[in-house]
C-alpha positions, 0 to 999 in steps of 0.5 A: 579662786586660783589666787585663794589657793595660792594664800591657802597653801593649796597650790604653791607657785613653783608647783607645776601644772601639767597642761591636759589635751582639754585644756590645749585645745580651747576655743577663744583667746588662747595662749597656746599652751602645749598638752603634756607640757608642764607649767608654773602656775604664775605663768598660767596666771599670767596668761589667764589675766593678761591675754584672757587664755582660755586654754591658760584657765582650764588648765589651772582649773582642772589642776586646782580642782581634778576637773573644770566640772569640779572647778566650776562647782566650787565657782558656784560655791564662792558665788553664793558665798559672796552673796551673787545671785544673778550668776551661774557658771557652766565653764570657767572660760567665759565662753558663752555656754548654756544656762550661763549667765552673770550681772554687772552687780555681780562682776562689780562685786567679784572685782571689788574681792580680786582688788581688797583681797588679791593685789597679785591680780593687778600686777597681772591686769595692769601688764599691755605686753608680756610673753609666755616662755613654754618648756619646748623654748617657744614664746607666745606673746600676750597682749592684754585684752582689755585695750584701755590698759594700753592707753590709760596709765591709771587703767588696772583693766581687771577683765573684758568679755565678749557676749554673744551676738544678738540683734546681729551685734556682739556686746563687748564689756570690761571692768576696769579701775580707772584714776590716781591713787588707792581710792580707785573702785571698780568699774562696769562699762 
């Protein structure tokens, strides 16, 4: 959606996202943005995709929307506006949440949107090692989180996600685009 915003004018990328405690102090993967530090929002992009950033995403989400509450309402939104009936966020991390719940359907399709309508994702989810340079001149490394990147060189590595445990087991997931050449379609695994 931040991607929309960016082809709608809505956000330009040399705006500057000013990071809120909130957004600092997430939980999960983070790139370990400072509070009251000012960010473009491609650097957040890139943290958000690469290294799955938590704290990345709800700075942009509470920059695109006034709140990540707001943020999420419009997450619901494009969900049914795509036709995805086996979704609904609580939170625009990921993190498990109360109520929240997707399908692999669901991810394939959001996916299939992100590659025919948004290829600036891809350069982004294709990247094994970045870094973050933060206004105080601190660099934090981001590793993308979706490790098939890494080794495959045809892997786009779209997303990866972690579900709660049960039966004493955490089921890890990515979506990925694997193979040669424009006909590759995405993946759940």
């Amino acid at each position: 959606m931040i991607f929309e915003k960016i082809d709608e004018g809505e956000i330009a990328l040399t705006d500057q996202v000013t990071a809120s405690p909130n957004a600092a102090r997430q939980t999960g993967s983070r790139a370990l943005i400072d509070a009251h530090a000012s960010y473009p929002p491609g650097e957040l992009l890139k943290a958000t995709i690469i290294a799955s950033g938590n704290d990345s995403t709800v700075a942009l989400a509470e920059y695109a929307a006034g709140t990540e509450e707001n943020f999420v309402k419009q997450m619901n939104e494009k969900a049914r506006q795509l036709g995805l009936v086996s979704t609904c966020y609580k939170n625009c991390t990921g993190l498990p949440a109360e109520g929240q719940y997707t399908c692999a359907g669901d991810i394939a399709a959001i996916s299939r949107e992100i590659v025919t309508k948004h290829t600036g994702y891809l350069k982004c989810s294709s990247v094994w090692l970045d870094t973050l340079k933060h206004p105080s001149g601190r660099v934090t490394d981001l590793t993308n989180t979706n490790r098939l990147v890494r080794f495959y060189t045809d892997c786009d590595g779209l997303k990866t996600g972690l579900l709660p445990e049960r039966d004493g087991a955490a089921e890890r997931h990515a979506i990925d685009r694997c193979g040669a050449g424009n006909a590759q379609q995405p993946d759940a695994v």
